[in-house]
C-alpha positions in Angstrom: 133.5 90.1 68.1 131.0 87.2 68.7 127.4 88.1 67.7 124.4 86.1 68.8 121.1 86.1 66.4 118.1 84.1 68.0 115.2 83.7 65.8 112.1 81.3 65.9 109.4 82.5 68.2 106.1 83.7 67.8 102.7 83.1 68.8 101.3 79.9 70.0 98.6 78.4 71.7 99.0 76.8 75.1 100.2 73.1 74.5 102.1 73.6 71.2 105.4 73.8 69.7 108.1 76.5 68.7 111.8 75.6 67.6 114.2 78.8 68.8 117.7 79.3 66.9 120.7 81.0 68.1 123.5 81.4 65.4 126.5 82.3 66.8 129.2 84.3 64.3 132.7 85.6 65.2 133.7 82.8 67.3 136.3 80.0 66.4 135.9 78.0 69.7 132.7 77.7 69.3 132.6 73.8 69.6 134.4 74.1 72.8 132.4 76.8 74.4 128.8 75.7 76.6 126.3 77.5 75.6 122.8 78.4 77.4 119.1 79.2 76.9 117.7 82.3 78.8 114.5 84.0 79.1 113.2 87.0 80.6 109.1 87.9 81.4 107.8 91.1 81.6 108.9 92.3 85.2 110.9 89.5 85.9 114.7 88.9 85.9 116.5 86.8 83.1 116.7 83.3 84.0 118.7 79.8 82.4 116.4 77.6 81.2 118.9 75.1 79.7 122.4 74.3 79.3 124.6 72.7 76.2 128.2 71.9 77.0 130.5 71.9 73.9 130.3 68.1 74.0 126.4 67.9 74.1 125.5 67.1 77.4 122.2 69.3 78.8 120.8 70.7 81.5 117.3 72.3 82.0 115.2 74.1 84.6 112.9 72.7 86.7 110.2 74.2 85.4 110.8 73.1 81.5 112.6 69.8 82.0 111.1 67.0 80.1 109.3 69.9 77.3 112.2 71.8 76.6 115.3 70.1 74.5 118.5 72.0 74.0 120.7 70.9 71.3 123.7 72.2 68.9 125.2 72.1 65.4 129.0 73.0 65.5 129.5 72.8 62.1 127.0 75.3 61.6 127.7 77.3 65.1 124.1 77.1 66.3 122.4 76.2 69.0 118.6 75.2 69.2 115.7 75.0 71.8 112.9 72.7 71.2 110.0 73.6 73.4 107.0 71.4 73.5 104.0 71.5 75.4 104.4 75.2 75.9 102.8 76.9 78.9 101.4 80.5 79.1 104.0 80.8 82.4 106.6 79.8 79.4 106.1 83.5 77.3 108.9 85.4 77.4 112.1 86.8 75.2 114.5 84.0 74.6 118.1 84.9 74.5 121.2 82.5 74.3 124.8 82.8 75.2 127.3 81.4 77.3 126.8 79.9 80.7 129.2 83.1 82.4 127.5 85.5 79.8 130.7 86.2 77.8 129.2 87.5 74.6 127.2 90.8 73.9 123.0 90.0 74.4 121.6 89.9 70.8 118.1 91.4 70.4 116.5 88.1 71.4 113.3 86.3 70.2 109.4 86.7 71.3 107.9 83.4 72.6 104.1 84.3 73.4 101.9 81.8 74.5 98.4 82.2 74.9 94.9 81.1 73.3 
């Protein structure tokens, strides 16, 4: 069974930096498989924020394209979010998986932004 373990976030003021992980266990594809960036606010529903297709090419979001940068080691089975110039709009919890959500949610990662 594939398990999904995002670490990274915290707290940071508007206009800086955090660098999410998402280790991915259990799967032997994993180099062939896109993966994807989510987050959900409080009251809102989960959303994509960017795209990694086994090969590396990317998508993003309107609303963090040209701050956020998705990215993936599949030697090590993890995939990374870069997020730069972070917004207060931008809090949320993080989650990866797959573009069609085939794997399990894992427990996700806290990304609060705020001075």
């Amino acid at each position: 069974q594939v398990q999904l373990v995002e670490s990274g976030g915290g707290l940071v003021q508007p206009g800086g930096s955090l660098r999410l992980s998402c280790a991915v266990s259990g799967s032997s594809i994993f180099s062939l498989r896109g993966m994807a960036w989510y987050r959900q606010a409080p009251g809102k529903q989960r959303e994509v924020v960017a795209t990694i297709t086994g090969g590396g090419s990317t998508n993003y979001a309107d609303s963090v394209r040209g701050r956020f940068t998705v990215s993936r080691d599949n030697a090590k089975k993890m995939v990374y979010l870069q997020m730069n110039s972070l917004k207060p709009e931008d809090t949320a919890a993080y989650y990866c998986n797959t573009p069609s959500i085939q794997y399990n949610w894992g427990q996700g990662t806290q990304v609060t932004v705020s001075s």
